[in-house]
C-alpha positions in Angstrom: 27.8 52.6 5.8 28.8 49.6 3.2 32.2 51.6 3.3 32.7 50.7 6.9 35.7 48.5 7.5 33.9 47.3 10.6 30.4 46.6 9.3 28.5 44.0 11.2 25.2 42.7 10.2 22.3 41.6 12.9 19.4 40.0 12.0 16.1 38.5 13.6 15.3 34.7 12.5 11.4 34.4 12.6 9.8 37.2 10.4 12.7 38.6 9.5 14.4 36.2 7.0 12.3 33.3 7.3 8.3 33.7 7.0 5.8 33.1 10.2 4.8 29.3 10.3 1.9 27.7 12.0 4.7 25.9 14.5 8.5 27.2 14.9 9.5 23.5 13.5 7.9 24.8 10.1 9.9 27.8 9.7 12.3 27.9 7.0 14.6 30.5 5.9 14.0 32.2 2.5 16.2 31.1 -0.2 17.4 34.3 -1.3 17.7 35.4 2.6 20.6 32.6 3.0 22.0 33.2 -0.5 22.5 36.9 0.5 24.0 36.4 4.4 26.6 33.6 2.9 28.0 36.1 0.6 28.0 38.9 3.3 29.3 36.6 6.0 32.9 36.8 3.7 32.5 41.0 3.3 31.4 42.1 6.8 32.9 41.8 10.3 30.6 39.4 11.3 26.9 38.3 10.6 25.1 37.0 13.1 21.2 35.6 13.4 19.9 36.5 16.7 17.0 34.4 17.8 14.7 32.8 20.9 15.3 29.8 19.5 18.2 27.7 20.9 21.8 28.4 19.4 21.7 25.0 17.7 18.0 25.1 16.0 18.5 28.2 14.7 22.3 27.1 13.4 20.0 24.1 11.9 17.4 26.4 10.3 19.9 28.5 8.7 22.6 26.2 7.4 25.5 28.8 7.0 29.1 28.0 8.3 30.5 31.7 8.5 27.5 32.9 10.6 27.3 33.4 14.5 24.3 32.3 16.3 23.1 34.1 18.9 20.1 31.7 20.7 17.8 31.7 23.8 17.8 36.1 23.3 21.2 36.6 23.8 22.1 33.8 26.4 24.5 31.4 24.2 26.6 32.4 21.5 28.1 29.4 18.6 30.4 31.2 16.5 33.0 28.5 14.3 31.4 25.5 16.5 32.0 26.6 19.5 28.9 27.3 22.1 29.5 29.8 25.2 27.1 31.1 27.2 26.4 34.0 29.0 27.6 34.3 32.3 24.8 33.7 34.4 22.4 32.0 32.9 23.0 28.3 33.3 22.1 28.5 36.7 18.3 29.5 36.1 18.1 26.2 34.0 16.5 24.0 36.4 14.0 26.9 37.8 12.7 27.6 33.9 12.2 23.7 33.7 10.3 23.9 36.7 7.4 26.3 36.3 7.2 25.5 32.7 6.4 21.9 33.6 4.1 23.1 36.1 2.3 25.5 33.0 2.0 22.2 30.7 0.2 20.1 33.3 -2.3 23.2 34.8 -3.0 25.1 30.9 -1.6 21.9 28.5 -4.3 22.2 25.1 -3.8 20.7 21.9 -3.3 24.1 20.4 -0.5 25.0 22.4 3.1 24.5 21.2 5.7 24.0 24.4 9.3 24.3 23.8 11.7 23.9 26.4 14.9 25.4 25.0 17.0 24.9 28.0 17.9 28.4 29.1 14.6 29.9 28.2 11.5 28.2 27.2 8.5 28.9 25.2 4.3 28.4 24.7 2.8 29.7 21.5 -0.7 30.0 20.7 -0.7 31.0 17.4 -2.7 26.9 16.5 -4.8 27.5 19.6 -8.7 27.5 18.7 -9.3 30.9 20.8 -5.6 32.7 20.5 -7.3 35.1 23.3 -8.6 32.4 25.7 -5.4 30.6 25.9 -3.7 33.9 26.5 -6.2 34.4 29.6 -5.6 30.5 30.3 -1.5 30.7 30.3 -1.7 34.3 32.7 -4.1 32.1 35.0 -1.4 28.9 35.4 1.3 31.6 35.8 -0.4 33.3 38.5 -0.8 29.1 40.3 2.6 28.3 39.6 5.5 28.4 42.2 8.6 30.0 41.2 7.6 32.4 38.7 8.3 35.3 40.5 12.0 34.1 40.1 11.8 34.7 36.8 11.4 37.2 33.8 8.3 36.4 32.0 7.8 38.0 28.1 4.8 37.9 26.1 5.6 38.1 22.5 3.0 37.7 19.3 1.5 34.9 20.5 3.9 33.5 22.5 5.2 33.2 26.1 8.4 33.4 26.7 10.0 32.3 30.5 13.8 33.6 31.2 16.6 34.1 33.5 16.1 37.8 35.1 19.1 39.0 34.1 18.8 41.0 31.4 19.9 38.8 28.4 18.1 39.9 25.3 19.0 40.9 22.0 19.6 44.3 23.1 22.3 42.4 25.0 23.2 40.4 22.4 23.8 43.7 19.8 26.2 45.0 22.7 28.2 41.8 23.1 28.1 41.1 19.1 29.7 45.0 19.0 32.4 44.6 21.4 33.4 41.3 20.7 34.6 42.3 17.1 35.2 46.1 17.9 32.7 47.1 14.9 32.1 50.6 14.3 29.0 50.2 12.4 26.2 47.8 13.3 22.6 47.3 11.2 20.0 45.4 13.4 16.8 44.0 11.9 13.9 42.8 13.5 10.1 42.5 12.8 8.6 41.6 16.9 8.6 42.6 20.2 11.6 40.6 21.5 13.5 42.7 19.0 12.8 45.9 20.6 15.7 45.5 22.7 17.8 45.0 20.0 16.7 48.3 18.5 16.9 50.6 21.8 20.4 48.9 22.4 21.6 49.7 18.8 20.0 53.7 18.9 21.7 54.3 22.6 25.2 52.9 21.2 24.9 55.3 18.3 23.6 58.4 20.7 26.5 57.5 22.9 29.1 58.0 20.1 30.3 54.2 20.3 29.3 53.5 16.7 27.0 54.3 13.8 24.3 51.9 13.1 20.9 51.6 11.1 17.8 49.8 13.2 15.0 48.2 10.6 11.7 46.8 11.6 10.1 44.0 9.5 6.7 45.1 9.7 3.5 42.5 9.0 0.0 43.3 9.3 0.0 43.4 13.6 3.4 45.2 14.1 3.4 47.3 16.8 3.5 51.0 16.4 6.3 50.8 19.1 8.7 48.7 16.9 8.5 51.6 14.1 9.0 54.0 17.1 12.3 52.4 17.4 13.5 51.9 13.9 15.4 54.3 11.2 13.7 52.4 8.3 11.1 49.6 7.9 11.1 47.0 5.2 7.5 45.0 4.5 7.8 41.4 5.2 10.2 39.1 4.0 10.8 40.0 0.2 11.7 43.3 1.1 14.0 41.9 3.4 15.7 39.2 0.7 15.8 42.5 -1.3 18.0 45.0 0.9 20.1 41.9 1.8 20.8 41.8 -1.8 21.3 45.5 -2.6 23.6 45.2 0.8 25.9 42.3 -0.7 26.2 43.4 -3.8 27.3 46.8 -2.0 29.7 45.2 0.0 31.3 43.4 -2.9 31.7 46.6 -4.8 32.4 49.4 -1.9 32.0 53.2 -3.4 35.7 54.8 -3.4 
């Protein structure tokens, strides 16, 4: 696949090349991770770090110039400094604020983290004293809340995730990422439930005869079985990760006649 002159390389941020923190402000990205993409970002098509987080904390977390950031699960795209966004999702900005204001004032708890990323926003309990409880609490306050049936709602590993119901997600993303650079080969990686749509997308684009691709799951201790389900391969954790991205730019530097 290295041999591909249209290679492009998809990866998760959180769990995938950066190691789970206690908050998403704590997250950094493993050194050998970002020494790895720079190097691929001038060998491949295009590398891009597909994330929840907004286009612009994740372009801050990372740090690389020839990387395109893929933020809020496929709804805004910076690629070179410039930010686009998917059509149809600016207009579901103002509904997302609304219910998750209304969640912070019925389940707010000092254990909970809110993030309001514009065009999707966030809760995670992964600090909260009773990770179960506040799960129980956050499904209460969504059930109170007006305007939440507007709305796509996503549970995560400890998180909840609000978003525009229109299908933007990193299976979308992989699709876009695809066609936008006409890439005939595609490796996704991934370690949690929002990446699951990245990993169908990829397999039904290589069933379909568009383009040949490898999906990896990061797995941890709680991976689902279903994110295996939906892999080629699985790596453990992040050191297995800094080592295939590695192996894979040292490939792509020296291709095999």
């Amino acid at each position: 696949m290295t041999r591909q002159p249209r290679l492009g390389l998809v990866v998760d941020f959180d769990g995938t090349i950066a190691e789970i923190a206690p908050t998403p402000d704590e997250a950094r990205i493993s050194p050998g991770c970002a020494e790895s993409l720079d190097r691929l970002s001038a060998k491949l098509s295009v590398v891009s770090v597909v994330s929840g987080r907004s286009a612009s904390d994740v372009k801050e977390k990372v740090g690389l110039d020839g990387v395109t950031y893929v933020g809020n699960h496929g709804a805004e795209y910076l690629d070179g400094g410039e930010l686009t966004v998917a059509p149809g999702a600016e207009e579901y900005r103002g509904r997302i604020r609304a219910v998750f204001d209304q969640l912070r004032t019925i389940a707010d708890d000092p254990g909970l983290f809110w993030q309001d990323k514009g065009l999707t926003a966030s809760v995670h309990y992964r600090l909260a004293r009773d990770p179960g409880r506040a799960e129980v609490t956050l499904k209460a306050a969504l059930n109170s809340a007006s305007g939440v049936e507007g709305l796509e709602v996503f549970w995560g590993r400890l998180v909840l995730e609000l978003r525009a119901p229109i299908g933007l997600n990193k299976g979308y993303a992989v699709r876009k990422l695809a066609q936008d650079h006409n890439l005939a080969s595609v490796i996704f990686m991934g370690d949690d439930i929002t990446d699951l749509d990245g990993l169908r997308a990829l397999r039904e684009l290589v069933s379909g005869g568009v383009l040949e691709g490898l999906g990896i799951a990061v797995t941890h201790l709680d991976s689902p079985d279903r994110l295996l389900e939906a892999s080629d391969y699985a790596l453990r954790g992040v050191p297995e990760v800094e080592a295939f991205l590695k192996w894979l730019a040292a490939a792509a530097a020296n291709p095999s006649p």
